[in-house]
Each structure stands twice: as structure tokens, then as C-alpha cells.
N, C-alpha and C positions, 0 to 999 in steps of 0.2 A: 504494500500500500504506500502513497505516494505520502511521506510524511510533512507536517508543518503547511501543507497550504488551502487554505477555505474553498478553493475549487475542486479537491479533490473529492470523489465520488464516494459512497456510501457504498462500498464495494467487499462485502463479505460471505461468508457461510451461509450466514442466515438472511440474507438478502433476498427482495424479491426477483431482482435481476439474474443473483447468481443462481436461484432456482428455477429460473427460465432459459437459462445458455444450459447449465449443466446438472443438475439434478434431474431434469425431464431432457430425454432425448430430442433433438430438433425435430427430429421426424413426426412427432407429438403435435405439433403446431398443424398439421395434416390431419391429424385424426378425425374431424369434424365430416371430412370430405366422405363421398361416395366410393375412396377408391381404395384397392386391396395393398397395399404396402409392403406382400411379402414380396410386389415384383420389385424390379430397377427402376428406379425412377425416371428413366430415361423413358417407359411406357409412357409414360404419365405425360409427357411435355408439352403434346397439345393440348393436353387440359390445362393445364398450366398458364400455357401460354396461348390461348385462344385469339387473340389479335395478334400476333406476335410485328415490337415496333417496327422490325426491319423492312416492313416493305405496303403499303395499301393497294389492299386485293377489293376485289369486287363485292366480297363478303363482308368489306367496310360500309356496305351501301344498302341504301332500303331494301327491304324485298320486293317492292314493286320495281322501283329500278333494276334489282336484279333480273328479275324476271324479263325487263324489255330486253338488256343488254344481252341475257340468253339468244330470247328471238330474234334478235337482230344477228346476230352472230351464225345463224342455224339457217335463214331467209337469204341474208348479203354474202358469199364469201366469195367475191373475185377472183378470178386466173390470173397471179403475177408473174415473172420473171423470178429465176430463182435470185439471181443478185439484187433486183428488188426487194424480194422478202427480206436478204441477209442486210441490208441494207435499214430497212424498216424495223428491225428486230433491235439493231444496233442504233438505230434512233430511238427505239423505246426501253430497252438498258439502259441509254444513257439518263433517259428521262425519268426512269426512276431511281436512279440512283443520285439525280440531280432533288426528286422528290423527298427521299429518303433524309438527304443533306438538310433541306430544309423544312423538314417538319419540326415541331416542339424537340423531339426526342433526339432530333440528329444535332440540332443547333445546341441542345444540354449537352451532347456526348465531345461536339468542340470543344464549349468552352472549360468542362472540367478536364478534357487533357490538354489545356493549355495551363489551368493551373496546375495540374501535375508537372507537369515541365519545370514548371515556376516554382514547385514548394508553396503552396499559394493555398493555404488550408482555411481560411478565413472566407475569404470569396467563394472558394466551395462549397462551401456550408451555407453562405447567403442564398448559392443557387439551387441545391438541393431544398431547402425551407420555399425557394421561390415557386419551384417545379411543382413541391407537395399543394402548395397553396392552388396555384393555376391547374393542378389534377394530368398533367403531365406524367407517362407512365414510365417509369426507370427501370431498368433491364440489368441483366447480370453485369454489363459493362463500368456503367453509369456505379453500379453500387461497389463496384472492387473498385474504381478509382478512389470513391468517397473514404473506405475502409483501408487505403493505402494513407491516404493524405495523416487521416484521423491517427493513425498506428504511426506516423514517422513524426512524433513525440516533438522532441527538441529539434530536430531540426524544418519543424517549420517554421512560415515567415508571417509577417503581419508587417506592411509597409515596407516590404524590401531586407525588414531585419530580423534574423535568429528569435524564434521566442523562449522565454526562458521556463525551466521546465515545473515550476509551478502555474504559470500558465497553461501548458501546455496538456494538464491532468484536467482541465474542461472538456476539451479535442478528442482523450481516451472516453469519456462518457457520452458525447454525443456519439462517436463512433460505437460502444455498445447499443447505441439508441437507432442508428441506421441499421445496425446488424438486426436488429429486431423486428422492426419495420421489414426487412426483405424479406422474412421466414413467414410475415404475419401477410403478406403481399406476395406471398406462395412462387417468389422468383427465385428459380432453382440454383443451389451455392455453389462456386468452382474451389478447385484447390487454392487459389490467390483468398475467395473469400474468406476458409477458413485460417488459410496462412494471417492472414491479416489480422483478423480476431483474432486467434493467438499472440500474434503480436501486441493488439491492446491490450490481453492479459496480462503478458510479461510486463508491459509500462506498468500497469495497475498491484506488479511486482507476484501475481498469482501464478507461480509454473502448474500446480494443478488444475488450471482451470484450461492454460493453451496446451497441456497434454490430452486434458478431456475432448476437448476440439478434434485435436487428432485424431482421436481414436472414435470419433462419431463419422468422420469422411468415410467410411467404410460401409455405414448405412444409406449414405448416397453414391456410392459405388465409385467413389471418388479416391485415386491411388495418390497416398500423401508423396512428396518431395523429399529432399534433403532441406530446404528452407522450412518448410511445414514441423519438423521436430527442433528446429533453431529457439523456437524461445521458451519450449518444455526445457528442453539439455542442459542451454547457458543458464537459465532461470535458477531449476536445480543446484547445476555448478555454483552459482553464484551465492547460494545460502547454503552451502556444503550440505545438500539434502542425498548425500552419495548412491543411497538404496533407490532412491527414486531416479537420479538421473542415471543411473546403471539400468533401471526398468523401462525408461525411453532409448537409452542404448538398443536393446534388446526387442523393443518393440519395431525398432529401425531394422534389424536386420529380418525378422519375418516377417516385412513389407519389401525385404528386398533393398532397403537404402543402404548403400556405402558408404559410410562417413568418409572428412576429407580433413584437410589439417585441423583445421578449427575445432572441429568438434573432440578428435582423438587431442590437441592440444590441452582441451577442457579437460576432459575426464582423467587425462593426465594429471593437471596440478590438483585436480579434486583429489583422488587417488590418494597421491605425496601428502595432501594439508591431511586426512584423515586417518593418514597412517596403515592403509591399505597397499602393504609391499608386491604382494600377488598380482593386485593391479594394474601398479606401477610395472611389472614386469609382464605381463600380457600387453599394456595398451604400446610396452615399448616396440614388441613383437609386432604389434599393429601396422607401428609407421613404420616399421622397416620392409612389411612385407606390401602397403600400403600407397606410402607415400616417399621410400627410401630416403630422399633429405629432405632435410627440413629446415625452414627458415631460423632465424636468430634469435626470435621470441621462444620459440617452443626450444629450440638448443639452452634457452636460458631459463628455462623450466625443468632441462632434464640434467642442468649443470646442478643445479641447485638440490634438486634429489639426491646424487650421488656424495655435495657434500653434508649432508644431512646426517643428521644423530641416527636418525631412523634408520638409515642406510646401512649405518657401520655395523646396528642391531643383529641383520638378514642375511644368511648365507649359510650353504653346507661348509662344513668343516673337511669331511671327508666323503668325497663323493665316488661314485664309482665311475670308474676314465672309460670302462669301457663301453657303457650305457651312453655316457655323453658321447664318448666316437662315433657308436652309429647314429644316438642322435643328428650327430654331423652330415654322417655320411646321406642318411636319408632326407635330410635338408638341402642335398645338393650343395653343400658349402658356406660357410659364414655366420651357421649357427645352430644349436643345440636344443635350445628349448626347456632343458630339464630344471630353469630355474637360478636361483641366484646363486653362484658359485663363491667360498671362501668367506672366510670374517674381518672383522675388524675395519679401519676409516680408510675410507676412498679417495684417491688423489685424480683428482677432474680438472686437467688443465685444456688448455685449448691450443692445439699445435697445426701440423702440417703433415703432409705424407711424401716421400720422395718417387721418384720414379719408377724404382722399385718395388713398390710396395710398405715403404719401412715404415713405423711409426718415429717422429722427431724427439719424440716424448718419451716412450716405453720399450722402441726398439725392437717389437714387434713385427710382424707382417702380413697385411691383410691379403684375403685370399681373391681369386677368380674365383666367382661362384658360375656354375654351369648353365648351361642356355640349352632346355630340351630341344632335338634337331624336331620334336613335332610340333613345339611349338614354333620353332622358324617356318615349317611348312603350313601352317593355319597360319600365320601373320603374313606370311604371302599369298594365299589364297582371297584374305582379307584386304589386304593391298589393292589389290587385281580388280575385285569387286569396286572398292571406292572410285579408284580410277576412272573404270568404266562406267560408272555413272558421271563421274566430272567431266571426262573425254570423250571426244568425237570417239566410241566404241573402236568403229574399225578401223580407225589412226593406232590405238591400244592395242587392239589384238597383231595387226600386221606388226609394232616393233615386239610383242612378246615369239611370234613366229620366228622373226628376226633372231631373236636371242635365241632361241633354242636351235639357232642353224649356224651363228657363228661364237655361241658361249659354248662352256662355260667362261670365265676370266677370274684373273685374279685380284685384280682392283676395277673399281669407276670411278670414274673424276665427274666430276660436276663443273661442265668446264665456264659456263659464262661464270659461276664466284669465282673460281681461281684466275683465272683472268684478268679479275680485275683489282683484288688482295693488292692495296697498297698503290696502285694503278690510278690518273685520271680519265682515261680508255682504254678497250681492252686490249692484253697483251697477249700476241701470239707466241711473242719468243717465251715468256714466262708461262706460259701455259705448258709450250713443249717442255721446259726445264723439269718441270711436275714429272711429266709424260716418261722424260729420259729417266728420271728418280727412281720411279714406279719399276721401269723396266730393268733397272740392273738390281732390284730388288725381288722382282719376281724369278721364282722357282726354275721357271720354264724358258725367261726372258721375252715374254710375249708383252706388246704391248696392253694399257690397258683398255675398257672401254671407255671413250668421253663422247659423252654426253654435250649434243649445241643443240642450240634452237636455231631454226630456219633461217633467222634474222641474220646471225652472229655468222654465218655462212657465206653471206649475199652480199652485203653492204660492210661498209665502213673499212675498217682495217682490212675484211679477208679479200679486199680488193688488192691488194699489196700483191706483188709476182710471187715473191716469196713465199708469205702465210698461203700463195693459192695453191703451191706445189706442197707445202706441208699438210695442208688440207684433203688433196687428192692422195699424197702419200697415206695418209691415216686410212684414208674411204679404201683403196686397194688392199691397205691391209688387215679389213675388215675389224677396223680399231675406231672407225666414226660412226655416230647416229646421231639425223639430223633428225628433232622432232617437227613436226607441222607447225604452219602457221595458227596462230588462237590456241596452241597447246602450252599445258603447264609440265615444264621438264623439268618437276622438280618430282613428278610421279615415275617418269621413266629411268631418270637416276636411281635413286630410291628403292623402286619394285628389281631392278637390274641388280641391285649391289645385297638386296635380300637375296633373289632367287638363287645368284650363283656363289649365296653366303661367302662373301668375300667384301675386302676392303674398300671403303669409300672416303674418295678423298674430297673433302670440302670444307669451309669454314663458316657455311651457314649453322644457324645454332640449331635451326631445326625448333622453332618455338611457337609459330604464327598458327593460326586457325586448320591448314589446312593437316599439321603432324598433332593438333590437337585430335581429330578425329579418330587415332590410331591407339586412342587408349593411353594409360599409366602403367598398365602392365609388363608388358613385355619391353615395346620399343624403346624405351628408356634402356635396357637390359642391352638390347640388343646397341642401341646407340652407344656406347659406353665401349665395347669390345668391338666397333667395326670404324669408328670414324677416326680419319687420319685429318689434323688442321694445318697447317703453314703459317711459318711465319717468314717474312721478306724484311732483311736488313742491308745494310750496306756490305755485311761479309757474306751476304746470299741467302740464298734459298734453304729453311730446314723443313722438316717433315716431323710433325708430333704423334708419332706414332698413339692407340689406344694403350692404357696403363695396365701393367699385368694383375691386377686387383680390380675386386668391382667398386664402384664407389655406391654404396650402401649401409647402413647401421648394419656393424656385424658385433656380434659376439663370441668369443673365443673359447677354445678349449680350456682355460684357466680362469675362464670367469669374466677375463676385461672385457672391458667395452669402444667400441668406436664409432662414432657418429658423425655424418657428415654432413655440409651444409650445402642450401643453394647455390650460394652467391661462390664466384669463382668461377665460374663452369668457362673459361677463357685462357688465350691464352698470356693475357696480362695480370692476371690476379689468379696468385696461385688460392686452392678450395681451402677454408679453414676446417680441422674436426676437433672434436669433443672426445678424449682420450678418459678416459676412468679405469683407475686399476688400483689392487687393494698387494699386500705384501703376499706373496705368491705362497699356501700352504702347502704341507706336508702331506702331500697325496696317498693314501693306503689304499690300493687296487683290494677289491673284495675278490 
């Protein structure tokens, strides 16, 4: 509850409010009706929504008018041209869609996502109270705006400026008052609606109540989010109610949600504040298998852990090595599972890793953990698919033909980045210097594949005598492929350097929307042990090869720890980790 200020709402237990959101099921607010509720409510929608705003149909209109406009329609129907009709058809889309714009309903659905734009919760609320008055009918749209504005607490605006957050516990009650109003106006709720009501409950400081929310989208057949349990979780977290928020944990994973930093963040320092070691050691296990690193905030959550009293409490004294070994082994590498190894206070500095693998710190060395070969063949199969839906198909299939007729190989370049690495236009001579590298490094001495785009072919430098015979040297030695015009060669690279599991050389980081669609799982894994970067100095050209270790939270057969972070991931800032290790005990093999 929002303390110290006379706006804040009468919001408790025993409330009549809170026995309307959550002591009675929303679906209750229905019961009056003629209709059977064991179905989906999606049955139900034209009852619901019997005029529905988005469009005026002829059933807007008297029955006597209806009835001429029948016969008229049954008596009149002229023979047109078929591009007449398509013509006519698309004159009258447009006219209703010009209708739709300007009716009550479309001109309210403006102007409140103008104020959503704006943080503009004050005027919202003017037109909303404006609409109810004028009898103006508001739609699922129109109410998740209203219930977005209401739930975004302090940071709404009133005259351009921040309002401060006893103000702002009015905003949460009137937003419980529109939520009301839709359930009682029978407009059927999306997952933003109940996202959103949760969210005024958290302001309102109740995680019981945006957990109960949750857990009613289910009776609207509605699959909550990873947003949807955001203000259960932190809420919890936030008043170390640990059995509860460990119970929205839980309820997340048999809806199928995968937590993401944030929230394994939480449940982390909850965990540590309540002295919950078990936990502390699962949710570690989490982000390593989860989210491998981790930003600076949550590194400074699990530094703190390790120097903790609590810490020094927790550990086998004597464990058995050879349980932990296969634990290992059955982990595929970099960790064991069996739990906190060793006693006594932990030394949690934050260092560096060399090339090697070494730790700077403990002298250590982390391992390569393995890359199942079926999973590289699903993450190409997967590849293959996205493509083909982004690319002209048969541009895709013709170069994966391609590849299967002059691959395998042992590297691919990515030749428009290297090209241009350090460059203000592209370089051909630098590009071959890559090309020569490659080749007195491969096995076989084959050149590798590079990858151009049509462009990079045709114009500009590869007009030069020179780059055109280097050009044709490549294509003869069945060492070029030019992708099409409008094609994205960042797929043909890419799918090339998976398929024939081999090295890729590039210095893009691989981080924008379209290696977003490839998952946290694998590719990361796989990124990690195939990409080669460059750097260009005045004493030349090097090649940084992949590092013989994975960079991931690993765990050791002696108990330490190693943690690594985001930031780094270049090759100007070496990665920082998170080293934790205790005075190494006296092992008794059972």
C-alpha cells in the first residue's frame, strides 16, 4: 500500500474492490448472462460484441431500411468489368476504413495513443470520463491503453512534467475503476489487460493480488507472458515473501515461460537475503544454462553471495570425486551439479582469462564444453527455414545446391565486413590478405569460401583490372559466391559456415534482430567456438582465432567458480569474470 499520501486508495483484504478483482472470479461478472461458460470465451464474442466498433454494417440500420437495401441488392445487380468491380471494392475499403477513422470510436482510439506516446495520463482520463458521458462504446483497444497509462505510476506526466508518486496512487485507483467498468461492459480482456492490472496491483504494493490476475487469464483462455508474472515475482522479491515468489517461479514454468535475467536476477538476491543456499545454487545453475553471462548488476549480486557469512557456512567437506566426475562428464563439461563443494570463506575477486584458458586469479583453466553434432544439424535445419522465408526461396535453395556441389570448406569469410575492418572503402587487397591467412592455415590448403553481394562485384573498386582478375581467380576456383540482388548475405554466410561446421571469419558481433531470431540456446555456443575476428594495425593483419574454453558460468571439479560477463565481447576490451574459490580441501574418495 502506497504509504503517507490522502490519495491513496482504500485498497485491502477486506475491500469491496478487492472482493470484486479477486475473491470472485472475473468470469462471475458473466454469470447473469444466458451463456454456458464451460466453453472459451472466444464462443461467446459475438455476443459480446454484437455491434462490434470496427466497422458499420447494414445491421447498424433500421429494419425497414434493411429490408429495402436487401431488395435493392436482389432486383439491381449490374454486369461490371472485372477491374471495375476491383476497383469499386477498393473504393469502398477505402471508405470504410476512412469511416471507421472517423467515427466516435476511431477518433477516441487517436487520440488516446497519442497520449500514450506522450505519457499523457491526465488527458486520458479527461477522454475516457468524456466518451462514458457522450455513451461512446470503448473496445479492448481503447481500455488497454487507458490501463497502460493508469499502471505507468510515476512516470506519468501532467503538463509536460514527471508526477510524483503520491500523486500518482489516484491514477492506480481510477485504473482499478476502468478495469471494472470493462468486465461490467462485458469487453472481453487480453493479456496487456491483465498485464496491466497486475501492474496497478504491484503500484498498490499487493503481489497477491497481480498473481491472482494471473492465474484467472486461464479462465479466459488467455496464455500469460513473461511481462504478465513481472509484478507477482519482483513484488514478492521485493518484500522477501521467498515461498511465494518461488510459487510464481513455478507457476511460470507450467505455462511454459522462460525467465530471462531479470527475473532469475531476483530470485537470486531473494534466495542470498533469506539464506536459502540450495537456491542460491540452482538459480546459479539457471543462468549458466540460461543466460551464460551476465551483466554487472547481477555479477554484483553473485559477488556478494560468495562473500557472505552465509557462504562460508555451505559446503561438502568431503565429497565423492567420482560422482562429481561423471556428474561432469554427463554435463558435457563445465559443470557438476552435485552442489556446493568445500568449506570455509570464499575469495570472489574479479579478474581476466588468458588465451589459454587460465584463470589470472586462481590459475585455473576453464574448459570447452561440447557442442552436440545434432544439435548443429537442427540449428541448420532451422537456419535454412528462417532464410527461406526472409529470401527470395529459390535464390536460397540454388546457393545451398551450390554448397553441396563445391563444399565442404574449411573457413567462410564474410567478405563485405572484412573489407572494410579499419577501411574508408572496400579493400580488395585486404580482403585477399584474410583469404591468403585462411589458406596457409587450412588442413588441405584450399581456399576458403567468401561470401559478396552482387553489388560489391559490379561496381566501385571491383572495377579495378586487378581486384577483377582476383575476382575471377576466386569464381574459377570455386572459392566465390555472389549472393542476388535484395538478398541479405548475412544468411548465406552464416547457414555456409554452420552446414560445413567450420570457421567463420568476421567481425560483425552478430547482435541485431535478424541473429536475434536464432535463439539463446545454442548459437551463442556455437558463436563462441567458430568465429574468427581481425584486427588491422600498422604491423598488419592478425586473426583472433575462437578461445579454447567456452565463455560461460562454469563450475569446477573442486568446487570454484567462474563467471563471466557481457560486456567485453571485443576485440578492445578484454571480458571481465567473477572468480570465487575457497582453500582447496582434503578430498577422501569413498
Amino acid at each position: 500500500m502506497l504509504r503517507g499520501s490522502s490519495l491513496a486508495p482504500s485498497f485491502n483484504r477486506n475491500s469491496p474492490l478487492f472482493s470484486f478483482f479477486v475473491q470472485m472470479p472475473l468470469l462471475s461478472v458473466f454469470r447473469n448472462s444466458s451463456l454456458a461458460f464451460h466453453r472459451p470465451l472466444l464462443h461467446y464474442h459475438s455476443y459480446l460484441f454484437a455491434k462490434p466498433v470496427r466497422d458499420i454494417q447494414a445491421y447498424d440500420l433500421p429494419m425497414d431500411r434493411r429490408a429495402h437495401l436487401c431488395c435493392s441488392a436482389l432486383s439491381t445487380t449490374p454486369k461490371v468489368h472485372e477491374s471495375s468491380a476491383l476497383a469499386m471494392d477498393k473504393v469502398s475499403n477505402k471508405s470504410k476504413r476512412k469511416a471507421r477513422q472517423e467515427s466516435p470510436e476511431g477518433v477516441l482510439k487517436l487520440k488516446l495513443d497519442m497520449c500514450s506516446k506522450h505519457g499523457d495520463v491526465v488527458q486520458a482520463l479527461h477522454l475516457y470520463d468524456e466518451a462514458r458521458t457522450n455513451g461512446v462504446q470503448l473496445n479492448q483497444h481503447h481500455y488497454s491503453v487507458l490501463l497502460y497509462l493508469c499502471s505507468s505510476g510515476s512516470s506519468v506526466k501532467l503538463n509536460g512534467n514527471v508526477v510524483d508518486a503520491n500523486a500518482s496512487s489516484l491514477y492506480y485507483k481510477r485504473g482499478f475503476e476502468i478495469f471494472q467498468q470493462m468486465i461490467i461492459d462485458k469487453v472481453a480482456p487480453s493479456e496487456a489487460t491483465f498485464t496491466n492490472a497486475a501492474r496497478l496491483a504491484l503500484a498498490l504494493e499487493d503481489p497477491e493480488m497481480a498473481f491472482d490476475l494471473v492465474k484467472q487469464m486461464k479462465g479466459f483462455n488467455i496464455l500469460p507472458k513473461l511481462r504478465s508474472y513481472g509484478p507477482a515475482l519482483f513484488g514478492f522479491c521485493s518484500k522477501g515473501m521467498a515461498d511465494r515468489a518461488y510459487e510464481v517461479d513455478a507457476h511460470m514454468a507450467e505455462s511454459g515461460v522462460m525467465p530471462e535475467e531479470p527475473e532469475l536476477s531476483a530470485l537470486l538476491k531473494l534466495s542470498a537475503d533469506v539464506k536459502r543456499a540450495d537456491k542460491v545454487y540452482d538459480t546459479l545453475h539457471r543462468l549458466r544454462a540460461i543466460i551464460r553471462q551476465v551483466t554487472d548488476s547481477t555479477l554484483g549480486i553473485i559477488e556478494d553471495w560468495f562473500n557472505s557469512e552465509d557462504a562460508s557456512k555451505i559446503g561438502e567437506e568431503n565429497w565423492d570425486t567420482s560422482k562429481v566426475r561423471k556428474g561432469i562428464l554427463m554435463g558435457g563439461g563445465g559443470w557438476h551439479g552435485q552442489g556446493w563443494l568445500g568449506s570455509g570463506q570464499w575469495r570472489a575477486v574479479r579478474t581476466q582469462i588468458d588465451e589459454k584458458g587460465g584463470c589470472h586469479s586462481c590459475g585455473e583453466k576453464l574448459v570447452c564444453i561440447d557442442i552436440d553434432p545434432r544439435e548443429t544439424e537442427n540449428f541448420a535445419t532451422s537456419l535454412s527455414n528462417l532464410a527461406c522465408q526472409r529470401e527470395v526461396r529459390t535464390d536460397f535453395v540454388r546457393f545451398q545446391e551450390w554448397l553441396q556441389q563445391h563444399g565442404p570448406f574449411d573457413a567462410v569469410v564474410d567478405g563485405a565486413n572484412l573489407g572494410l575492418v579499419n577501411q574508408r572503402t572496400f579493400s580488395f587487397y585486404q580482403l585477399n590478405s584474410v583469404v591468403g591467412k585462411l589458406r596457409e592455415m587450412s588442413p588441405s590448403k584450399r581456399l576458403p569460401l567468401i561470401i559478396l553481394h552482387k553489388r560489391r562485384v559490379t561496381g566501385g573498386p571491383a572495377t579495378n583490372p586487378k581486384n577483377k582478375m582476383l575476382l575471377e581467380f576466386w569464381k574459377k576456383s570455386g572459392a566465390l559466391y555472389t549472393t542476388p540482388a535484395g538478398s541479405n548475405d548475412d544468411w548465406y554466410w552464416l547457414y555456409a559456415a554452420v552446414t560445413c561446421n567450420c570457421l567463420l571469419v568476421t567481425n560483425d558481433e552478430m547482435r541485431d534482430h535478424l541473429f536475434q531470431l536464432l535463439g539463446t540456446s545454442f548459437f551463442p555456443r556455437w558463436k563462441e567456438k567458430h568465429q574468427v575476428r581481425i584486427s588491422v594495425s600498422r604491423s598488419g593483419l592478425t586473426l583472433q582465432m575462437p578461445p579454447p574454453y567456452s565463455i560461460v558460468i562454469q563450475e569446477s571439479e573442486n568446487g570454484s567458480w567462474h563467471v563471466p560477463t557481457i560486456a567485453g565481447d571485443d576485440l578492445e576490451t578484454p571480458r571481465q569474470w567473477l572468480c570465487a574459490t575457497r582453500a582447496k580441501n582434503k578430498v577422501i574418495p569413498f
